[in-house]
Structures are given as C-alpha cells and as structure tokens.
C-alpha positions in Angstrom: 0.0 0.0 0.0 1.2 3.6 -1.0 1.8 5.9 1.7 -0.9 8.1 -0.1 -3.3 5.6 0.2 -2.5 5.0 3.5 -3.7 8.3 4.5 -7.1 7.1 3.4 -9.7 5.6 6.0 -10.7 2.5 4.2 -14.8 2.0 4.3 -14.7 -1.0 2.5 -14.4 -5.0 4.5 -14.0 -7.8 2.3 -15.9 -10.5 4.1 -15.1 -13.1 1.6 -13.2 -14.5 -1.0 -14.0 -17.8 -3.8 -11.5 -17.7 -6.0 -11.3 -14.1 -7.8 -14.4 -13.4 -6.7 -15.2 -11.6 -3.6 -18.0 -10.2 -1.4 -17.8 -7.2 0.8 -19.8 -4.6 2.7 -18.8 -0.7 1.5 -20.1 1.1 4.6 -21.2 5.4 3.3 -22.7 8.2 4.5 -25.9 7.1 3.6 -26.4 3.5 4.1 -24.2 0.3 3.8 -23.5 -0.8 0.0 -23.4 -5.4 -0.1 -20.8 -6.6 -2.7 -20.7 -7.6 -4.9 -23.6 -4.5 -6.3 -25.1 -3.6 -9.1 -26.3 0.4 -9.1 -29.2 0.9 -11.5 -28.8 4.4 -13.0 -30.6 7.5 -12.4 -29.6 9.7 -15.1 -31.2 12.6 -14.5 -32.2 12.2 -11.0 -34.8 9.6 -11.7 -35.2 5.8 -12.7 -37.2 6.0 -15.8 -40.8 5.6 -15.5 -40.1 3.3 -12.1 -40.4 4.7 -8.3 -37.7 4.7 -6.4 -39.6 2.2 -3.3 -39.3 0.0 -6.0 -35.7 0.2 -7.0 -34.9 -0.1 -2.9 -37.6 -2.9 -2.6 -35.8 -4.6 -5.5 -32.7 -5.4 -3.3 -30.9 -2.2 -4.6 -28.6 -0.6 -2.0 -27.0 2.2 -4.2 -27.4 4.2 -7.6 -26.0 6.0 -9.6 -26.6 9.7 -10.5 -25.4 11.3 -13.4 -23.3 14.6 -12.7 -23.1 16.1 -16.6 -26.9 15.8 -16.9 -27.7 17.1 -13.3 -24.8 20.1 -13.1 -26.3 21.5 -16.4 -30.1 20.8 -14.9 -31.5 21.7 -12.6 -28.0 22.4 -11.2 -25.6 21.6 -8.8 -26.1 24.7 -6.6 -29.6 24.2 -7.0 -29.6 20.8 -5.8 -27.2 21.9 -3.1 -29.5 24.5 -2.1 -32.6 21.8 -1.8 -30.9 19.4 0.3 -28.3 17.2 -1.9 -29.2 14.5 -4.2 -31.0 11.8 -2.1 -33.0 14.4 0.1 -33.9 16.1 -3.7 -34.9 12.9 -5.7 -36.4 11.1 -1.8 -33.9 8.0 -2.7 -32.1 8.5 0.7 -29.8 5.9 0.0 -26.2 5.5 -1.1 -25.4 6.9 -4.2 -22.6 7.5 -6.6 -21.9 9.8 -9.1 -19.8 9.9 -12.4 -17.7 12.8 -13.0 -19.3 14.2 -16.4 -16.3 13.5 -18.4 -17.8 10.1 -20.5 -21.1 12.1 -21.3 -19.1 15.3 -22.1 -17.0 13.0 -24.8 -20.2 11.2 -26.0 -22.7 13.8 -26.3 -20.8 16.9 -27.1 -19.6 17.3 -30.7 -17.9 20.7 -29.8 -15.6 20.1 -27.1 -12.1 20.8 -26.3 -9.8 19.1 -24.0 -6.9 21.1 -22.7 -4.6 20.4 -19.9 -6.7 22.5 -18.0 -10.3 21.2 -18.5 -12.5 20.1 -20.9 -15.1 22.9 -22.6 -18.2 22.0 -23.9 -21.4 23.4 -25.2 -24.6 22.0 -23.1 -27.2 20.0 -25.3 -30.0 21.5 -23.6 -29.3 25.3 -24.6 -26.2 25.5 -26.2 -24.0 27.5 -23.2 -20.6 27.2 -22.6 -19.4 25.1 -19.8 -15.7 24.3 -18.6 -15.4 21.2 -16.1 -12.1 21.1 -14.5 -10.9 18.3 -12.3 -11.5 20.7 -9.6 -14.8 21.4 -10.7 -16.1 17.8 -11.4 -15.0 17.2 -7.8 -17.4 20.6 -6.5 -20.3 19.8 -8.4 -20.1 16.2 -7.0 -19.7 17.5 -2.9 -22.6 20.2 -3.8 -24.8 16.9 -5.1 -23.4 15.2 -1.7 -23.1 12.0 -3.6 -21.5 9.3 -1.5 -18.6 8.2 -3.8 -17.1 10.8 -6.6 -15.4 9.7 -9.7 -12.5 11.4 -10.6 -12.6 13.4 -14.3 -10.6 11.6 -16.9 -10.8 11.6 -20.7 -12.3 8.0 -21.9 -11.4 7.3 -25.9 -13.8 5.6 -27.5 -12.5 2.4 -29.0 -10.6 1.0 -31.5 -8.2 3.7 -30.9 -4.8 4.6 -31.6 -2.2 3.5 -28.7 -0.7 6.9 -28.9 -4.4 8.1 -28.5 -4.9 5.5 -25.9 -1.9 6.6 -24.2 -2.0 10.2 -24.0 -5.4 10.2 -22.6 -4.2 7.7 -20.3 -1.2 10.2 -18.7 -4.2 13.5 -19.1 -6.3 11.2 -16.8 -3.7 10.2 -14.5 -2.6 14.1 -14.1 -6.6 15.5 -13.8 -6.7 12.4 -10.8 -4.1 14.4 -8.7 -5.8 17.0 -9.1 -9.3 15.6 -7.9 -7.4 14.0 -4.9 -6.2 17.2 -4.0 -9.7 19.0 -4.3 -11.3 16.3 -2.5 -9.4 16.7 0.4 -11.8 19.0 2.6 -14.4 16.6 2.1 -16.2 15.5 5.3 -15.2 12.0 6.7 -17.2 9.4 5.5 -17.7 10.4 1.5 -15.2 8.8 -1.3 -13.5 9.2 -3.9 -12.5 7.1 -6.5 -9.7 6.6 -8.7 -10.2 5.4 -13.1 -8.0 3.2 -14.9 -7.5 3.9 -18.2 -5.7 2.4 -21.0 -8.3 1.5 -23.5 -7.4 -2.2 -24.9 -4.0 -2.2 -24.0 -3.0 -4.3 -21.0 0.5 -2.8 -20.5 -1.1 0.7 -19.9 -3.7 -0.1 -18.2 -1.5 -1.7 -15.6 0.8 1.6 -15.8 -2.8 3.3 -15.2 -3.6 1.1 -12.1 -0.3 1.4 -10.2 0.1 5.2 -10.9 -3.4 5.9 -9.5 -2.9 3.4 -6.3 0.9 5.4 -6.1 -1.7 8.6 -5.7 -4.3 6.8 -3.3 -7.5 6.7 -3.6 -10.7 5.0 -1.4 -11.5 2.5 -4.9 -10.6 1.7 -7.6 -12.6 1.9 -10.6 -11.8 0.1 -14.4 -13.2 2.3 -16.8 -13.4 3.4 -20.7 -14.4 -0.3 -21.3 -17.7 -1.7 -23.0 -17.8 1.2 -25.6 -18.0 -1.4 -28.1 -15.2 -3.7 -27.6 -15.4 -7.4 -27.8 -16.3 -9.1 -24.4 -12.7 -11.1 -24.8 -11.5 -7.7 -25.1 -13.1 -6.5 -22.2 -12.4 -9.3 -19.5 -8.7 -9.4 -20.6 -8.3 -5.8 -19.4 -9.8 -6.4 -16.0 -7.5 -9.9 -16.0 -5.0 -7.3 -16.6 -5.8 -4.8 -14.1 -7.5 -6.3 -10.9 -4.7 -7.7 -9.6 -2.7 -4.3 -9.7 -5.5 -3.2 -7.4 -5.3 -3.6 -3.4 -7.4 -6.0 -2.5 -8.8 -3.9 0.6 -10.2 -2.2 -1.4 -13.6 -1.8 -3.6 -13.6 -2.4 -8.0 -15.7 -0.9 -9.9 -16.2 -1.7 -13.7 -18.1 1.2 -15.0 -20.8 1.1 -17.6 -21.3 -2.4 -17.4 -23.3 -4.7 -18.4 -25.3 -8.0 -19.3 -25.9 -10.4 -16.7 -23.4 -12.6 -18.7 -21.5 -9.9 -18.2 -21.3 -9.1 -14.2 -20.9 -13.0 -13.9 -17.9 -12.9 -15.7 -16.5 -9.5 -14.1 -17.5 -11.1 -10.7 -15.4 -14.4 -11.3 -12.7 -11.9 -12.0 -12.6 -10.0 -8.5 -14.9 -7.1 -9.9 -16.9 -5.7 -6.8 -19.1 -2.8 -8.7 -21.0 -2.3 -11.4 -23.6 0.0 -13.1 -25.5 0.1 -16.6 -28.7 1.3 -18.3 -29.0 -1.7 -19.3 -32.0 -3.1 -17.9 -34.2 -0.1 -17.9 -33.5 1.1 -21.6 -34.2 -2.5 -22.6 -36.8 -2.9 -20.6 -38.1 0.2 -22.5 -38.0 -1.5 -25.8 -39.9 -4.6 -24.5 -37.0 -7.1 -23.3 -37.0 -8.7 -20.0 -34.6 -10.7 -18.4 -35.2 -13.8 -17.1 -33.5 -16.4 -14.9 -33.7 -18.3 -18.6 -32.0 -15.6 -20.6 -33.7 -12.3 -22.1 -37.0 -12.4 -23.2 -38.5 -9.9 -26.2 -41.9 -9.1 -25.3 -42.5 -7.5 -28.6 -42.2 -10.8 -30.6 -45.6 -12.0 -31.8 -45.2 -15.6 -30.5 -46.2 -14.2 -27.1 -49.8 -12.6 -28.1 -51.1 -15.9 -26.4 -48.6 -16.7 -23.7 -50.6 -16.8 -20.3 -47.3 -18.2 -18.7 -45.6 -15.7 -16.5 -42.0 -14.4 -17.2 -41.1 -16.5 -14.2 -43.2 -18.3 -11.8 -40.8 -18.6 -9.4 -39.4 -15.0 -9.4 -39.3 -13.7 -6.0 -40.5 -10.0 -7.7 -44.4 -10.0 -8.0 -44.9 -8.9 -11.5 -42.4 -11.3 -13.5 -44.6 -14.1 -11.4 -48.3 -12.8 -12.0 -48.4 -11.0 -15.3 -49.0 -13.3 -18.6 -46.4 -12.4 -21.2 -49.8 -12.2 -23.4 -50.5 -8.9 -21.3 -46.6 -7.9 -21.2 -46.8 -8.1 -24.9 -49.8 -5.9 -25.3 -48.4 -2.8 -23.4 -45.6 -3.0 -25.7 -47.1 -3.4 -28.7 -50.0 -0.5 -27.3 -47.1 1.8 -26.1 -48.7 1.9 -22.4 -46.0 3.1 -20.1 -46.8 0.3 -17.7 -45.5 -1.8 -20.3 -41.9 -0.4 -19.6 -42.6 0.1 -15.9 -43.4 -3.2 -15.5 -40.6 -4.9 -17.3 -38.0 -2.1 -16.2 -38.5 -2.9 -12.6 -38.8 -6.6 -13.2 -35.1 -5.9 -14.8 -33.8 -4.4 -11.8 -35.2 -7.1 -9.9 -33.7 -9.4 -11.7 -30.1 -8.1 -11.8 -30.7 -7.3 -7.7 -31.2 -11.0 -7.5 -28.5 -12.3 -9.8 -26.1 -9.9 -7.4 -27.6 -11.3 -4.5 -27.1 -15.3 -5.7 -23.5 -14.2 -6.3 -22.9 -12.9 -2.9 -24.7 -15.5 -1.5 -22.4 -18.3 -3.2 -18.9 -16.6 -2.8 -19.8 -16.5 1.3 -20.7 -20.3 1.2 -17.7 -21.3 -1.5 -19.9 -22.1 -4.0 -19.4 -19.4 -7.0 -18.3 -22.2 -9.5 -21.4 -23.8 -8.4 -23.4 -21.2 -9.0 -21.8 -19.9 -12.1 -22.0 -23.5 -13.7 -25.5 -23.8 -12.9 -26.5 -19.8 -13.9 -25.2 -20.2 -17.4 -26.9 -23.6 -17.7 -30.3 -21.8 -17.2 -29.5 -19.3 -19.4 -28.6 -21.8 -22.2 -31.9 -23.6 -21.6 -33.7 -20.4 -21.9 -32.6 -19.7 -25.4 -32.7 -23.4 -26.4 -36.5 -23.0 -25.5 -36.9 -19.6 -27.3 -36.5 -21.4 -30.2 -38.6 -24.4 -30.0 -41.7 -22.1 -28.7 
C-alpha cells in the first residue's frame, strides 16, 4: 500500500473470498453498500418511469446519479441549495456519481480538452461550460453523492495506442488534481480513482499502479464496454485487478449484461452500473432467470405463462407475457414500468445469488448452474 493511500480511511471489508471473486460490505454516509452490487442508474435524477420504493424494494442498495446531466439541470447549486441528491430525488440511499467526463466526450460534438479542462457546449441550450478536475469534484460535494469519480478523458474504441496513451497520462494528471480537491471533504464520502488504458494491458496496468501510487478509497476500471469485444473486455480487467489492493472496492463502470457481471465477478470485480436493464426494458425485453425475453415478438400474443413463476418480484410471477406483450405493442407506459422494474429485480437477485455463493464457496457452483439456465432459456426460445 502507498503511503498516499495510506492516508485514506478504508470503508470497505471484504468479508469473503471464492477464488477471484469476492463479497464485501462498503459502509457510506448514507447507508451500507453489499458486494458484490449492481447500481441501477438514475440519469437525470430519476429511474425512468419506475419509483424509487421499488428500486430499494428490488434489493438495490446504491445508484448511480449522473453529474453532466444534473450540473447543467437543474444544477448543482440548486440541488445543493434543496438538500443534496437523495433528500432532492427522496432516494435517501447510497449513491454514486460519475464525473461528467464520459457524457461530455459522447454527447458533445464541440468540445475541447486542454490540460486545463475540458469545454463543452450543453445540449440542452447550447451554453458554454468548462469542467475542470477541480470542478467535477465541486459539483459532486454540492450533489453530496457518496462516492465521486475522478474526471478523466475516456477514448472511444478501437483507438490509436498513442491516442490510448495520452489520454491515459491526461487522466492520471486531472486524478491528482481531484485527490487534491477532494481533500476538505467531510469524513465518511469517497472518492474514487479510473484506470484507463483503452485495450491495452500494459497501460492499463501503468494506469492502475500510478493511480494506487496517488491513493485513492477504490478503484474503478473504466473506458471499457464502448463497443469492444467481451474477450476484449475481461482481458483488461484480468489485466488490471490484480494491480489493485485487495482492501479495497472495483468498480467496472458502464457495465453490463448479466453474462457480463458473472464474468467481471469471477474476475474479483466488486461494482457495477449500466442502463441496461431499464433502456431495454423500454424496448420490450425482460430478463429472465432463462436468458432475455422480447416481449414484442408476436409468439407471445397468447402466452398466459408468466416471465417467471418462481421469481421472487411479484410482477415477473403474475403478469401473462400475453399482457406484457400488449403494453408493448399498445405503447402503455406500464409496459416499460413493469418490465423495467422486473429488470432491476432481476439483476438485484442475480447480485444477490453471487454474494450468496462466494460467502458459502460455492461461486463455480453457482456460475455453472447460472449459465446452464440461461442456455436452456434460449434453447427453449426457439422451440416455442
């Protein structure tokens, strides 16, 4: 352990190990986080079209707010001013925010990244922002999330390793700078470090052990499922995790499919978040302990079987798929309430099975057993 990082109380206790994979308990301001955890995201302040009592009541213990969208509305003073975050969107909860910087390279066509800061023009009215390490790191204390991500530049891949590399070294200088900014805030709140390094192992390790050299309260893997081949994917966090100290949390950002986290998982990944299961759930897809389900295909207009009879969330047990179909197909929100909360339920529960079976020493078990199903699933799909 650095001496930087040694500076650092540590809120995280690994209670378990199984191999790679581990369970902890990451204890915040707001509530105690149970590894490993999947954070459903709340862009904008809000789960689409599902209430919050029913993200908590599907076993989530922490989400994810997004600082880009909420510092340009309704505004990080604002917000501030009414509370912070979980007072103002009534989650109350644990909850972590990104720094901006992905959404500023993704959404902005007219940006500029300096050495300074990154300039942008907002997509909502066209004004002219700068974010600044130091100011990713304000914005986040003035939302009083529980755990900060540190600005960095993320390249989208394929990309050039001189591309790869000099974002890399920007990313590693604007952390510093966060570490320094974040050092008035009050005991108890995080910060967390980014490895970058795009799909080259050799940086990303460089990444890793530069950022633990700087010491930070996690770890977190990012600029990764933008695209890239899963292979591609779980050979940088093969790569990387073991670079990390293992007293401390991982965090795989932006990701993913339940194939996906059980793959991350049996690779010592503690953290995870993704729109995943309420943009799909959105377009009609649930998923199932039996693999993902499109309700919008016809051969479920006269389905009465439920999603999953044995689901342990209400709806994916006592709705036919006949009916699931129709609110699709009719473009009634409850359509993608319904299967966007039956989403998060599911991922809650695959999180929960995990955690369950690295405490007991079962993970192979249970990972064995989880793709099985999955397999079945689609083997059935067909034959239907």
């Amino acid at each position: 352990m650095s001496s930087s990082e040694g500076d650092l109380p540590n809120h995280f206790e690994l209670l378990g190990t199984d191999g790679a994979a581990r369970t902890g308990r990451l204890t915040t301001p707001h509530g105690v986080v149970r590894t490993p955890a999947f954070m459903p995201v709340g862009t904008a302040g809000a789960m689409k079209g599902v209430h919050w009592r029913d993200v908590r009541d599907a076993g989530a213990d922490i989400v994810l707010g997004n600082t880009y969208h909420l510092m340009l509305r309704p505004g990080a003073e604002r917000i501030a001013a009414l509370g912070g975050l979980q007072r103002f969107t009534g989650w109350g909860g644990p909850m972590l925010t990104d720094s901006g910087g992905f959404q500023v390279m993704s959404l902005s066509a007219l940006r500029k990244v300096t050495e300074q800061a990154v300039t942008f023009r907002s997509h909502i009215d066209g004004a002219r922002i700068e974010l600044s390490p130091e100011r990713a790191v304000e914005v986040q204390r003035l939302l009083n999330s529980d755990i900060a991500m540190q600005l960095d530049e993320c390249v989208r891949l394929p990309a050039g390793p001189d591309d790869i590399e000099r974002a890399m070294l920007l990313s590693l200088r604007w952390a510093e700078r966060c570490r320094r900014a974040f050092e008035t805030a009050p005991a108890g709140y995080m910060l967390f470090g980014i490895v970058q390094g795009g799909d080259v192992p050799d940086l990303r390790v460089a990444s890793a052990r530069a950022l633990v050299d700087i010491g930070f309260h996690g770890y977190a893997i990012g600029g990764l499922a933008v695209g890239e081949p899963q292979a591609v994917m779980l050979q940088m966090i093969e790569a990387t995790a073991p670079v990390l100290p293992a007293n401390r949390p991982r965090y795989l950002m932006g990701v993913g499919t339940p194939d996906d986290l059980l793959e991350s998982v049996k690779r010592g990944i503690d953290m995870f978040d993704c729109v995943l299961p309420t943009r799909n759930g959105r377009h009609g897809v649930a998923y199932t302990r039996f693999g993902p389900v499109n309700l919008r295909n016809a051969r479920h207009v006269d389905d009465a079987r439920p999603l999953d009879e044995e689901s342990p969330w209400p709806p994916a047990r006592s709705y036919a798929r006949a009916y699931l179909h129709h609110l699709i197909k009719a473009g009634e929100a409850l359509g993608a309430t319904l299967l966007s909360e039956i989403n998060i339920a599911y991922f809650q529960q695959l999180m929960a099975g995990m955690r369950e079976a690295i405490a007991h020493g079962r993970f192979s078990e249970f990972y064995e057993r989880t793709k099985a199903d999955w397999a079945r699933g689609d083997i059935a799909a067909h034959v239907s």
